[in-house]
Backbone bond lengths (Angstrom), bond angles and torsions (degrees), N, CA, C in turn:
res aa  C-N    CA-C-N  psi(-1)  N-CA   C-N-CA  omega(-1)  CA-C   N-CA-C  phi
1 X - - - 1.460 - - 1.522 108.97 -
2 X 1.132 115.50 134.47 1.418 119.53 -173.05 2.041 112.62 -82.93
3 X 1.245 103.18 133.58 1.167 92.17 -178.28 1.335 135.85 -95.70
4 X 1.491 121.45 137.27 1.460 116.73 -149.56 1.918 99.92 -110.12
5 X 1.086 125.45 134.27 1.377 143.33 -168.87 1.639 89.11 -63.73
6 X 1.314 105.60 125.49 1.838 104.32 150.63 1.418 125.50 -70.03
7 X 1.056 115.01 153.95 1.537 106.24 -142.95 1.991 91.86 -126.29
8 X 1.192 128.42 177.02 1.499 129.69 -172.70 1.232 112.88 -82.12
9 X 1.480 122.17 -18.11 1.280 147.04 -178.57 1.878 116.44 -58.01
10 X 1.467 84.38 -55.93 1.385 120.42 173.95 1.139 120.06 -70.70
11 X 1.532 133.96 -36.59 1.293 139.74 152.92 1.616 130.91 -62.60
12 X 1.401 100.72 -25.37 1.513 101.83 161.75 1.435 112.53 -83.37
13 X 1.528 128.85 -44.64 1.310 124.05 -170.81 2.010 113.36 -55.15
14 X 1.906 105.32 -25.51 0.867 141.70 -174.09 2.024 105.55 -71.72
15 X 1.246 101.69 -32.03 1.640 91.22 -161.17 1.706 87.10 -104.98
16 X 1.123 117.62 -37.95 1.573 111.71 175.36 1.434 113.86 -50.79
17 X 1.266 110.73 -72.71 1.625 98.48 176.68 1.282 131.55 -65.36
18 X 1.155 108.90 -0.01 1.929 130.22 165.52 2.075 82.19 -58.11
19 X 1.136 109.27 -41.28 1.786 102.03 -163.80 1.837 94.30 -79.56
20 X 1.265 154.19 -47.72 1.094 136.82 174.64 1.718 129.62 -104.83
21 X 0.996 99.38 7.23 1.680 113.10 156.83 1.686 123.74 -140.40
22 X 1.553 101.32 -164.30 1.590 109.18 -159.12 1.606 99.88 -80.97
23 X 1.500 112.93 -169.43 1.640 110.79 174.07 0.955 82.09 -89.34
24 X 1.264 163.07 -117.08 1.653 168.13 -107.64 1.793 85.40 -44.34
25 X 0.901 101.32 -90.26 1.689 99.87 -167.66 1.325 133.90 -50.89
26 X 1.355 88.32 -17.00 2.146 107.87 164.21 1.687 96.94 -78.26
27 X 1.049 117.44 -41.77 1.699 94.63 -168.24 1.515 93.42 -99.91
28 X 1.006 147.87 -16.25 1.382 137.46 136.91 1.394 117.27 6.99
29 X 1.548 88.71 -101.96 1.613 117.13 166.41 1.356 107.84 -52.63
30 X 0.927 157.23 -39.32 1.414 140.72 151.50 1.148 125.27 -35.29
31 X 1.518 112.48 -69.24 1.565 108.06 165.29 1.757 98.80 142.76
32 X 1.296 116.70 10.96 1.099 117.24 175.61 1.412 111.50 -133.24
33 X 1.755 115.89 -177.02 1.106 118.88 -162.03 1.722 114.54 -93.36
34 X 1.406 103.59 163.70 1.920 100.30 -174.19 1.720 100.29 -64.01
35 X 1.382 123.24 -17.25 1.132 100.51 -159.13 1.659 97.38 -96.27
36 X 1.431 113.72 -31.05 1.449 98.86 158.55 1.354 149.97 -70.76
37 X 1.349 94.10 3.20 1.900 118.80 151.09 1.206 126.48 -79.33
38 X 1.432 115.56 -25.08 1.212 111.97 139.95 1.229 158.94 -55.38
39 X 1.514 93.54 -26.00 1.272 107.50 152.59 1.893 142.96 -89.11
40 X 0.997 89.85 -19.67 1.690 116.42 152.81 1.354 126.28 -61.32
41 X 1.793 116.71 -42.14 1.239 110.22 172.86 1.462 103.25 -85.90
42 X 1.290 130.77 -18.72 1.421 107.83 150.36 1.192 142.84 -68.15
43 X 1.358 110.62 -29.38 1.528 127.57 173.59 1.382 98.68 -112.11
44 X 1.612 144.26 125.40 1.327 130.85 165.12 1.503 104.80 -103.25
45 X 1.700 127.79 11.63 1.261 122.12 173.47 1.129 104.89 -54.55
46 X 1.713 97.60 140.03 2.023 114.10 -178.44 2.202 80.54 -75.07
47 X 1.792 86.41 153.61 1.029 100.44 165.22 1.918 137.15 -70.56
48 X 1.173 88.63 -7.39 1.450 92.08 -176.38 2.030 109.99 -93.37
49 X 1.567 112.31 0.40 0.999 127.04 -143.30 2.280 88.30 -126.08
50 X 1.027 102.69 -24.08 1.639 118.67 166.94 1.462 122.85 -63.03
51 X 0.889 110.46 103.22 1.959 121.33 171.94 1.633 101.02 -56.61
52 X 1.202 124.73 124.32 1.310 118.01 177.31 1.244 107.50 -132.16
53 X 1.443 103.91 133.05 1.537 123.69 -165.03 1.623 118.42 -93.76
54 X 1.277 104.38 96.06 1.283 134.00 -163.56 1.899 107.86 -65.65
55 X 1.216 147.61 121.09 1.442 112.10 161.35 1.522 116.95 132.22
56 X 1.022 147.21 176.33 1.896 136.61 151.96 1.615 108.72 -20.80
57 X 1.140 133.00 129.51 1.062 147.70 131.97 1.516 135.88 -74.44
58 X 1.335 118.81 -30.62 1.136 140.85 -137.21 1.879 89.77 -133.43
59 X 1.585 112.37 121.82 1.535 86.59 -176.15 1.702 96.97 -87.91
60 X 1.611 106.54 165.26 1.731 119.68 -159.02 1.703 107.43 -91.87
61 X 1.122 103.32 121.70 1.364 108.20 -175.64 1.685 125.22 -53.20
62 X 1.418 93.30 -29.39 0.926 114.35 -168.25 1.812 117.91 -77.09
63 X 1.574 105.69 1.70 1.540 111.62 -151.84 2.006 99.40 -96.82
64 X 1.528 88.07 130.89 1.313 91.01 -174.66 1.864 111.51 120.91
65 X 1.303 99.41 -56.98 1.304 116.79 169.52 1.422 121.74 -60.48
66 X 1.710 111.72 -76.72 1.281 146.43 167.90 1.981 84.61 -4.15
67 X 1.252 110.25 -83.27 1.630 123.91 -161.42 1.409 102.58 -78.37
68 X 0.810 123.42 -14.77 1.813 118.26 177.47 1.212 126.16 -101.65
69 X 1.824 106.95 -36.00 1.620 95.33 169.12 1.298 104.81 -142.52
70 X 1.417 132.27 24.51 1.374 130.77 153.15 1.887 120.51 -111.71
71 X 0.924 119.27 -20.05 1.485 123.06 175.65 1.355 97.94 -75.29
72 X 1.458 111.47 -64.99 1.285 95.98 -172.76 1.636 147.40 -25.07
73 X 1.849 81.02 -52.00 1.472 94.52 167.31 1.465 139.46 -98.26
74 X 1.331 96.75 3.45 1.757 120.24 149.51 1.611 108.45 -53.68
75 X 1.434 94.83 -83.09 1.551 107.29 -171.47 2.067 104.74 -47.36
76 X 1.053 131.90 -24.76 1.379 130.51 175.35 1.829 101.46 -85.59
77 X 1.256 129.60 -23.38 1.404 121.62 -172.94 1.946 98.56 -158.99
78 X 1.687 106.34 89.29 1.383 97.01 158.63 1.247 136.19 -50.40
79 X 1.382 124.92 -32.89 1.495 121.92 158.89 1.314 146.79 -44.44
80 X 1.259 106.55 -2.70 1.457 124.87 178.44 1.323 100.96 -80.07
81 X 1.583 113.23 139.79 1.667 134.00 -150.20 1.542 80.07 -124.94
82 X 1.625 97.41 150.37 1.930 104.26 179.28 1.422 107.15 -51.10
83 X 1.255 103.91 -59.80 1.474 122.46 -164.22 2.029 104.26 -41.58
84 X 1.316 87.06 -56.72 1.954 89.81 167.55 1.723 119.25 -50.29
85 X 1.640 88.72 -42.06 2.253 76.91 174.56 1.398 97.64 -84.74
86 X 1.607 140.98 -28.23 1.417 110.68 162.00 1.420 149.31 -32.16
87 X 1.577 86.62 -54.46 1.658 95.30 172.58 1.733 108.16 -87.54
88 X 0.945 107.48 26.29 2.399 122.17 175.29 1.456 85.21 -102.81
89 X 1.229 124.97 -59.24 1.667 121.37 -160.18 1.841 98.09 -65.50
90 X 1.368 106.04 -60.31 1.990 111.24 178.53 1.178 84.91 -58.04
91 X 1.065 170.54 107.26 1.380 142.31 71.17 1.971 85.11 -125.76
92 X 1.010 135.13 -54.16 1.430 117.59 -162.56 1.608 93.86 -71.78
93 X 1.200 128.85 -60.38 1.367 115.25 -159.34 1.717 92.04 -123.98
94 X 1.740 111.28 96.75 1.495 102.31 179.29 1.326 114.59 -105.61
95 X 1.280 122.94 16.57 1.590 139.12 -173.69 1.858 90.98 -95.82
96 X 1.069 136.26 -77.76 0.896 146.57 153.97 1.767 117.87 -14.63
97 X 1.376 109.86 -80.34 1.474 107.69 170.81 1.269 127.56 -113.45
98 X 1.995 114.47 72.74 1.518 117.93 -165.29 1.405 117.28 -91.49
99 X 1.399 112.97 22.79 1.410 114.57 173.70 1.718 115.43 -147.17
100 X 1.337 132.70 -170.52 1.201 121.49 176.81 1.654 104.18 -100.34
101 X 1.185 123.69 45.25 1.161 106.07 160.68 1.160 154.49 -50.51
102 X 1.736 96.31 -60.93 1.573 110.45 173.26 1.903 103.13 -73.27
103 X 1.527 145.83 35.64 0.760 164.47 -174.74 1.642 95.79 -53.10
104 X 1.127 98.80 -56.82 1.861 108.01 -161.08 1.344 111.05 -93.27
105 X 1.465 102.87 -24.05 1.582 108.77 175.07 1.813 104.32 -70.34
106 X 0.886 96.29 -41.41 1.694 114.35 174.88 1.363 105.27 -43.73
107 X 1.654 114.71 -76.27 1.436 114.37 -158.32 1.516 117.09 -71.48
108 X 1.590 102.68 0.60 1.271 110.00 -175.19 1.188 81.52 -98.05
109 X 1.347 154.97 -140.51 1.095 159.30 177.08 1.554 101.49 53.52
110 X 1.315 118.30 -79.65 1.480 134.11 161.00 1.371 107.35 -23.22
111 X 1.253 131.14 -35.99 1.946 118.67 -126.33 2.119 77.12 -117.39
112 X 2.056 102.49 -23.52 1.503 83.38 -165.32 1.434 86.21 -102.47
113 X 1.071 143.51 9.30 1.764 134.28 156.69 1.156 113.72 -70.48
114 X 1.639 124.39 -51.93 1.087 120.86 -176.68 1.295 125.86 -77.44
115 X 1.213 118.74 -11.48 1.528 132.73 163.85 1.849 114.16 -59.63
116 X 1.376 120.75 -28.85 1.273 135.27 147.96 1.850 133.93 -66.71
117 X 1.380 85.07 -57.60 1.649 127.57 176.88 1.832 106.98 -49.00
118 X 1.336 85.08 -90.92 1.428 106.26 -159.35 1.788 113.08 -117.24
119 X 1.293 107.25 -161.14 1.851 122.65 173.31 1.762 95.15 -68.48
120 X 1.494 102.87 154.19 1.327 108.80 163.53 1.692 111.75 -102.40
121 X 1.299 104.63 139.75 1.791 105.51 -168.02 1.480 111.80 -48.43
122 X 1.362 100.34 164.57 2.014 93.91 -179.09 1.523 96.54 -90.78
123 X 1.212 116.72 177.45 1.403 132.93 -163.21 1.579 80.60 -120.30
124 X 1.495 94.38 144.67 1.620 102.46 -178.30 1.798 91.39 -138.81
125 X 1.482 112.09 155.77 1.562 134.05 -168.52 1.373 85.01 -129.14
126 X 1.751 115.47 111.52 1.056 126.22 172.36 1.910 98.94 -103.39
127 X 1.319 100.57 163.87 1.538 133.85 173.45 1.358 136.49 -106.54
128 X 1.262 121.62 131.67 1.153 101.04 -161.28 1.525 89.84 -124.78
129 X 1.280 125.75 140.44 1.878 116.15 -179.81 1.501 99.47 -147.90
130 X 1.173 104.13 155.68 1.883 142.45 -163.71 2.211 83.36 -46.33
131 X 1.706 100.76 106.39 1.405 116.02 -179.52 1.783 105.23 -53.00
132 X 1.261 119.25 134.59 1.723 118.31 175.55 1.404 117.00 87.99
133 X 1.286 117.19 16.09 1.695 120.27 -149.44 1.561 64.91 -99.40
134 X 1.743 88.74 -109.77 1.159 105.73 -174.99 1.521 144.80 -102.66
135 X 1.843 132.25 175.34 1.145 141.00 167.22 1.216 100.43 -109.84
136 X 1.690 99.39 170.55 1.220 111.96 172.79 1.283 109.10 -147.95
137 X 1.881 119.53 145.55 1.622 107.52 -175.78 1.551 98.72 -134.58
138 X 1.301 101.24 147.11 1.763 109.09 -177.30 1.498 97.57 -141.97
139 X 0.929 128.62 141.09 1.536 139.78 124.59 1.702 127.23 -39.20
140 X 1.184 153.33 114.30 1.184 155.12 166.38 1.578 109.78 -128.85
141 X 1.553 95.15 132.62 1.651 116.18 -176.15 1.705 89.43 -62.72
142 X 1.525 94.40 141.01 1.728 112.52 160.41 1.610 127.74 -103.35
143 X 1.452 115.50 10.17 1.179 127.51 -150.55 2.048 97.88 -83.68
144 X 1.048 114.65 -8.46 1.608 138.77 -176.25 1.756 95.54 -62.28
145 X 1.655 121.53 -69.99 0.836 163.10 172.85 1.692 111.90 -24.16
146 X 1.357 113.17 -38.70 1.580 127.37 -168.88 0.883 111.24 13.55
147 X 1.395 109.32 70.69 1.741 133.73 155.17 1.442 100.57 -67.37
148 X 1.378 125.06 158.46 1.352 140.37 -166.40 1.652 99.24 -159.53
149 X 1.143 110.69 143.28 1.773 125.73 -167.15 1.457 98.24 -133.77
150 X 1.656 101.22 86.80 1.855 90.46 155.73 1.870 91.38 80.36
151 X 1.324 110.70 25.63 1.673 102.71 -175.77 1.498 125.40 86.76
152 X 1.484 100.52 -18.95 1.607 107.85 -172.31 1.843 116.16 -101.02
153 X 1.181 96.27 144.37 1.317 94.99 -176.23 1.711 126.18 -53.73
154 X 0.746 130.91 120.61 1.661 140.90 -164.03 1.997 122.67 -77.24
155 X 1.001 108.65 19.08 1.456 110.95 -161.11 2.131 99.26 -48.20
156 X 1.167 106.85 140.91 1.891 131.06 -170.21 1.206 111.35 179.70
157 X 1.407 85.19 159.99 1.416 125.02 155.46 1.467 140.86 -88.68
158 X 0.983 127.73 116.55 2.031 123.27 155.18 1.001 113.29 -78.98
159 X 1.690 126.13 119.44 1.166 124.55 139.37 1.383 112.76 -70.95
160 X 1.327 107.47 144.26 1.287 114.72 177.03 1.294 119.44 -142.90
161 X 1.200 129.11 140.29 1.611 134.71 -123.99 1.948 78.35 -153.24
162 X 1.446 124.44 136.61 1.126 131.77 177.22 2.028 100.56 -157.56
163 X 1.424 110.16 131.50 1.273 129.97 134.81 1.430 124.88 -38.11
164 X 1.198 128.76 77.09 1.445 112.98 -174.50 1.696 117.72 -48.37
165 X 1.559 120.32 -33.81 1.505 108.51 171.91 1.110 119.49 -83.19
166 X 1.567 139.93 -39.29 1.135 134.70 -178.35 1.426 120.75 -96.40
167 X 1.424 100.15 -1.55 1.877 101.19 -170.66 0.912 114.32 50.75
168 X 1.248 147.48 44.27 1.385 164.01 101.91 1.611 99.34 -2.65
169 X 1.489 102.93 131.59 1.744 91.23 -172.65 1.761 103.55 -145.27
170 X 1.164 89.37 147.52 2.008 89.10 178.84 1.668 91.08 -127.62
171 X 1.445 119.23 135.81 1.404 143.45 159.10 1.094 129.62 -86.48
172 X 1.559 145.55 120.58 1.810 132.43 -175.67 1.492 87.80 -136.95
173 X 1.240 115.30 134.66 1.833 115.78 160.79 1.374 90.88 -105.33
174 X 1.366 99.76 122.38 0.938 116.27 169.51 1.961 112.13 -126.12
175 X 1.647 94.50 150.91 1.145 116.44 -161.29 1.616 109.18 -94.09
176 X 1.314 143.58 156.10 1.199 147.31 -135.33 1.478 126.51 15.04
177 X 1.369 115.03 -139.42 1.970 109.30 176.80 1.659 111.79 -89.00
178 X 0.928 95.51 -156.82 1.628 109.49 -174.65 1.171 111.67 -70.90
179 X 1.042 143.14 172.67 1.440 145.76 -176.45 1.451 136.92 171.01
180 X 1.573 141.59 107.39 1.564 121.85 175.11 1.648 111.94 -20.16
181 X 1.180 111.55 -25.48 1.925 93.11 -154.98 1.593 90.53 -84.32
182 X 1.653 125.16 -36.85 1.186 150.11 164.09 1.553 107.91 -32.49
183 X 1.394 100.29 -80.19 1.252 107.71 176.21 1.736 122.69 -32.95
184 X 1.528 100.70 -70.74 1.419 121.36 -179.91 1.428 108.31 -42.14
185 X 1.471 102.18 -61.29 1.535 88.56 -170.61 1.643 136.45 -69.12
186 X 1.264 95.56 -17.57 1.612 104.36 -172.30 1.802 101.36 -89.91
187 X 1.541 118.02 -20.48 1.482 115.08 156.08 1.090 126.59 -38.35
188 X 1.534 92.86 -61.74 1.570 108.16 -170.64 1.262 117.70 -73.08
189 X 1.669 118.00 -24.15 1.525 97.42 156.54 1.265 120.12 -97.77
190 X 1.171 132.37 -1.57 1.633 121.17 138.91 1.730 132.51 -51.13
191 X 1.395 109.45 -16.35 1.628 97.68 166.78 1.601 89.66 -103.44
192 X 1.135 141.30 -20.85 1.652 110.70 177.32 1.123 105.55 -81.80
193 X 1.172 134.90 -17.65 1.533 121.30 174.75 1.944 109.87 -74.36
194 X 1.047 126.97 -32.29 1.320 151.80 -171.17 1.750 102.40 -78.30
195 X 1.457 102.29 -48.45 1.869 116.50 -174.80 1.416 122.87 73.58
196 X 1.529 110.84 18.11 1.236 129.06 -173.99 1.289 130.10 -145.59
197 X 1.039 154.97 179.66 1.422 149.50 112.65 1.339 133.64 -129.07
198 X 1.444 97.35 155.39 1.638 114.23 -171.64 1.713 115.64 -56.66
199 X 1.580 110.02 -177.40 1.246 89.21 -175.54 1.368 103.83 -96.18
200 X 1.458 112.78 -38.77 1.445 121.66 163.00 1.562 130.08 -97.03
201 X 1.314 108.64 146.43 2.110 103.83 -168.56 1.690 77.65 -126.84
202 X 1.538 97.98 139.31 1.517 95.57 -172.34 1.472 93.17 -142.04
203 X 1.500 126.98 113.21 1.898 126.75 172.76 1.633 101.24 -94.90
204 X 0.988 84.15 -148.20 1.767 106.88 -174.02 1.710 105.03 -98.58
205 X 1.027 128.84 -158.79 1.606 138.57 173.71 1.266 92.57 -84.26
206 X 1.056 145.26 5.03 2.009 129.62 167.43 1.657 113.27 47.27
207 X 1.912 115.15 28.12 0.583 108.35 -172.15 1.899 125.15 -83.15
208 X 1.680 112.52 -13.13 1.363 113.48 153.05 1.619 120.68 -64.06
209 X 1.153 109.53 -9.58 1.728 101.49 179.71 1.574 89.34 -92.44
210 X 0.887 134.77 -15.42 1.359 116.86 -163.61 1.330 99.21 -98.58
211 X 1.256 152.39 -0.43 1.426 144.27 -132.00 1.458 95.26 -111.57
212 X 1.063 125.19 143.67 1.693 136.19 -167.04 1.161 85.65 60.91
213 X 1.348 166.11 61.63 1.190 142.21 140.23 1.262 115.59 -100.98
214 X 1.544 129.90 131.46 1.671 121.45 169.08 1.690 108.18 -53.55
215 X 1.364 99.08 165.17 1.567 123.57 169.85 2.011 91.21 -43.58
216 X 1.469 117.40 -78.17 0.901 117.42 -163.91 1.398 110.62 -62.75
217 X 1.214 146.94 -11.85 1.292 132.84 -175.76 1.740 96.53 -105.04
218 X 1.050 124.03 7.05 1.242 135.87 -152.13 2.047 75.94 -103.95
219 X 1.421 106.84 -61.22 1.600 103.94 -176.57 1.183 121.84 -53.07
220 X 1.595 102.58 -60.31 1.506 104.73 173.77 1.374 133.47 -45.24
221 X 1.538 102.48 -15.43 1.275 110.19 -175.79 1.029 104.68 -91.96
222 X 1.304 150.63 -12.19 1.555 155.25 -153.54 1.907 95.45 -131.42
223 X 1.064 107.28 -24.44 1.471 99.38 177.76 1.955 99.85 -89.79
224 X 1.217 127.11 -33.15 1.641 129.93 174.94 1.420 103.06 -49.01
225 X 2.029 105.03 -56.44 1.752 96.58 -178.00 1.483 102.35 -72.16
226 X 0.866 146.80 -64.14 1.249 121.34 -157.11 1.479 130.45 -43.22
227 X 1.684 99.05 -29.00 1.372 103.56 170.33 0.960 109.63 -79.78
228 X 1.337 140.77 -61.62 1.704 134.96 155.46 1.512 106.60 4.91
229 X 1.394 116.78 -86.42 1.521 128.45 -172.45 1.861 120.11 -49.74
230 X 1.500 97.93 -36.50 1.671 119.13 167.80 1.788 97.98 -46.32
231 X 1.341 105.86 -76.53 1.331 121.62 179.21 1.477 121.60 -17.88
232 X 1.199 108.38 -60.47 1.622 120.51 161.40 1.584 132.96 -49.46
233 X 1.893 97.35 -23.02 1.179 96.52 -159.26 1.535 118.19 93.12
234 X 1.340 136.79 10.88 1.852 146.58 -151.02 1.493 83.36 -109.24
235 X 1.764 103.91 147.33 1.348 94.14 131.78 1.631 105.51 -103.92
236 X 1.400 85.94 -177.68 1.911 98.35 -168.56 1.476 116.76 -104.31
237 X 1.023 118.50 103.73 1.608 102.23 -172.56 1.745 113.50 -138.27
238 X 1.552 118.55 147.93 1.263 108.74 -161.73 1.655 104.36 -141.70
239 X 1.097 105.80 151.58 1.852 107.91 174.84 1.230 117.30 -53.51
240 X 1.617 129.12 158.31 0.982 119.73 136.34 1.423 139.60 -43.25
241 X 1.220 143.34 134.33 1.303 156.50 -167.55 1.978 94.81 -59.30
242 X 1.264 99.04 126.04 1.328 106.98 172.05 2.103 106.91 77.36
243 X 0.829 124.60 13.84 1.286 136.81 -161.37 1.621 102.84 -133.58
244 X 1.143 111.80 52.06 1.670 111.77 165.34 1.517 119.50 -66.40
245 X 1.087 114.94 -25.81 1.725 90.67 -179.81 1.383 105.00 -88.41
246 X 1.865 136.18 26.29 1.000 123.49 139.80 1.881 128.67 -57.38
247 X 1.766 83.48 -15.09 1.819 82.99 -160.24 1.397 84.92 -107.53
248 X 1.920 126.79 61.99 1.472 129.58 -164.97 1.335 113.47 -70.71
249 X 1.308 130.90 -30.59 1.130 130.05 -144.16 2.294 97.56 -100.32
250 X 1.589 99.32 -39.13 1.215 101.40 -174.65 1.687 106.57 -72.42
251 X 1.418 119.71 -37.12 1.419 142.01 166.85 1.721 119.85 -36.02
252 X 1.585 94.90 -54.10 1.321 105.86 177.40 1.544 106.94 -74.48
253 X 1.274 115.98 -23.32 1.767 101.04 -151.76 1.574 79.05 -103.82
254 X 1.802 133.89 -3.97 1.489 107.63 -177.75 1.740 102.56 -78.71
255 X 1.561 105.37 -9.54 1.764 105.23 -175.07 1.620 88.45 -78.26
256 X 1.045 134.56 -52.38 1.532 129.48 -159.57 1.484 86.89 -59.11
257 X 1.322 130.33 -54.20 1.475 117.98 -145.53 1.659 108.21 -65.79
258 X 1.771 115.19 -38.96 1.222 125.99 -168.98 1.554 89.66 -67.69
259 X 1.268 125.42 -37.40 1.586 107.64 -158.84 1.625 102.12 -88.85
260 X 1.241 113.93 2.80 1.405 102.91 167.97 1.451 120.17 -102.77
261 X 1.675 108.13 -31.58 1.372 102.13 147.05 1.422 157.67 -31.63
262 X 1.485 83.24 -52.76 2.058 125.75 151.79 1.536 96.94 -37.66
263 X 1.067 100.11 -76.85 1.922 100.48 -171.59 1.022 132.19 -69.73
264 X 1.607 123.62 -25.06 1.118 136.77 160.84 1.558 117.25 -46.89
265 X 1.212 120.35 -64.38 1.736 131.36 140.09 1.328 117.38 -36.21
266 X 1.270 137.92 -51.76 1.427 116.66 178.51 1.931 101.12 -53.11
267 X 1.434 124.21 -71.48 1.217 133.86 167.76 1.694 105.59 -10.68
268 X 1.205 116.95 -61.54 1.370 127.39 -166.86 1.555 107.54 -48.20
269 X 1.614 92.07 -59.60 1.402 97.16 -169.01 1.392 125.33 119.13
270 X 1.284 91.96 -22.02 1.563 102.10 178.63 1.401 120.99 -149.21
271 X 1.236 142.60 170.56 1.437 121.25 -152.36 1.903 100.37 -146.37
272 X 1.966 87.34 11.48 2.023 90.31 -150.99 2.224 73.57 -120.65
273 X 1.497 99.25 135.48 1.080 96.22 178.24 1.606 103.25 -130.57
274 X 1.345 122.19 145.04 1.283 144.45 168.09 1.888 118.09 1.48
275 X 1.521 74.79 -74.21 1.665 102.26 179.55 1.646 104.81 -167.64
276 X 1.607 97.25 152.96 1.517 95.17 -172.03 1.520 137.42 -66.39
277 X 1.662 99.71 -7.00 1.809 102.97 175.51 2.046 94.81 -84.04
278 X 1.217 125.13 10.34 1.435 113.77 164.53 1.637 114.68 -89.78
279 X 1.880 98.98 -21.70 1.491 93.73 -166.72 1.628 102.80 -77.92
280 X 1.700 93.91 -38.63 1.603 87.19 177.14 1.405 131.31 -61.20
281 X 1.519 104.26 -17.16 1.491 111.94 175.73 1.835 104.92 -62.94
282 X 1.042 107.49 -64.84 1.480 133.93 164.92 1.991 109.68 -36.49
283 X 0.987 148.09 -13.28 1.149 165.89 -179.39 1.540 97.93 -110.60
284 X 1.262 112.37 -90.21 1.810 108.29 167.91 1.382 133.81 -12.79
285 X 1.596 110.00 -56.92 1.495 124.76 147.16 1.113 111.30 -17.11
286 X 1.501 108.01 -91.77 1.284 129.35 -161.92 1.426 107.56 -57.61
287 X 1.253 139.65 -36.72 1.461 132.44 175.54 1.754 105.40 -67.38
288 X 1.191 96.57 -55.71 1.572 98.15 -167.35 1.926 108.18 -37.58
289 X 1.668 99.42 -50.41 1.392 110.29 -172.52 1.335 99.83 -48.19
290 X 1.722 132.76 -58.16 1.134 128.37 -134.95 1.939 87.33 -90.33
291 X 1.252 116.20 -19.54 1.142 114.05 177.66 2.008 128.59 -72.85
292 X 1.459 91.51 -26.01 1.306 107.53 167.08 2.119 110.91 -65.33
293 X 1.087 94.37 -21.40 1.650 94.71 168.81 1.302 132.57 -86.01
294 X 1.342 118.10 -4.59 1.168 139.28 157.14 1.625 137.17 -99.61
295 X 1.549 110.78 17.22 1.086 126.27 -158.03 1.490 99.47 -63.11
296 X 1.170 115.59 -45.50 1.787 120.18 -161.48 1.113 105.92 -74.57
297 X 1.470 114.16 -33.47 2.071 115.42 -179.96 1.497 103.29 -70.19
298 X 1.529 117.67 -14.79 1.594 113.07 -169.01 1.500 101.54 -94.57
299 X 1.363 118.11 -3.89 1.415 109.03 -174.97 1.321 83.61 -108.11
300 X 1.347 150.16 -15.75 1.628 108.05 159.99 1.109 140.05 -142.45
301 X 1.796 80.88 65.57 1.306 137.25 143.23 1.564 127.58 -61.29
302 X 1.271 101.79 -33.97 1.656 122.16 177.71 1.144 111.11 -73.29
């Protein structure tokens, strides 16, 4: 209901019958509420005669900062997501901002710059499915990313390993194409890192691991995972061929993962790393953090 200003009209009809009836029935007949007669018999200024304070009430948490260490690096990289200058403020000033509070004050802030600025974020339709069921594992190209090793160009892979209910996530850069040995190994340290497994592990058609492969190595290879997945206790299950948004949930979260990667590196500063057991250190980081936010969906998961 939209709210309509009391008017001077209303305040006189209001103070007269204040002289032969109650407050309830004086602001009644007026047309307003007892509790805003309460405020009248404290204040009896006519309304047209009231300074009204237009604007912030509330001073902005954000002031000081906002122009000193978040514009800046807006205006140098529109792609930066609130949540990325959130965790810029906790790490530069975490005495100041040690929780996600100003969270919303943030993305608003963000949502009305870039509405001038930049693109407005995409809207995403999340899922929610039966906790402990299942995972999901995909491969996604990193070549987006232009990571550099020691100066040199970086061409990889992420395996990427996801919880479909809690988004629980395991990361591997891995080096050449797809592969059982690929596959296998970065599983297996995705359920020891995790300490569990699902009931079902579900990829894509595994059809780059299979490519040059004979008929017969083509079996063996599909009879190894299955036992692989047996091993765990999994069942094994995979998309139709050409049908990726069956594998929706691991699909969607490999775009979240690259674009947080993306930002994680813009933040950095640099995109060229030492040698590659730093990048993976540097990847690890970054999962672990985003994984610490999901702690409570992973316990019931169990």
């Amino acid at each position: 209901m939209a709210y309509k200003p009391i008017t001077d009209q209303q305040l006189r009809i209001y103070m007269t019958d204040l002289q032969k009836h109650s407050q309830r029935t004086s602001a009644a007949r007026a047309g307003f509420s007892e509790r805003t007669a309460r405020r009248f018999d404290i204040d009896p200024t006519f309304p047209s005669n009231r300074n009204i304070v237009h604007g912030r009430t509330v001073a902005d948490p954000l002031e000081g900062y906002w122009e000193n260490d978040l514009l800046p690096l807006l205006e140098n990289d529109s792609a930066l997501q609130a949540v990325t200058l959130l965790r810029h403020l906790q790490s530069e000033h975490s005495l100041v901002f040690p929780d996600d509070r100003i969270r919303r004050t943030l993305e608003r802030r963000v949502r009305q710059w870039r509405a001038l600025k930049g693109p407005e974020r995409d809207i995403i339709f999340r899922q929610t499915p039966e906790p402990g069921y299942m995972a999901q594992s995909d491969f996604t190209h990193a070549e987006e990313l232009v990571v550099t090793i020691a100066g040199q160009a970086f061409p990889h892979l992420l395996y990427h390993f996801v919880m479909a209910y809690s988004r629980w996530e395991h990361v591997g850069v891995v080096l050449g194409g797809e592969s059982f040995t690929a596959l296998a190994e970065n599983l297996q340290q995705a359920l020891w890192s995790l300490g569990g497994a699902p009931q079902n592990h579900r990829t894509d058609s595994l059809s780059a691991a299979f490519r040059n492969l004979t008929v017969d190595q083509r079996e063996d290879m599909t009879k190894r995972y299955d036992a692989f997945v047996g091993h765990y206790g999994m069942e094994a299950s995979r998309n139709n061929r050409g049908e990726a948004h069956e594998n929706g949930a691991v699909e969607s979260q490999n775009r979240h993962l690259k674009k947080a990667i993306d930002q994680a590196l813009i933040l950095r500063g640099s995109r060229d790393f030492g040698c590659l057991e730093d990048y993976r250190r540097f990847v690890d980081t970054l999962v672990a953090r985003r994984n610490r936010q999901r702690a409570d969906a992973v316990q019931a998961e169990r």
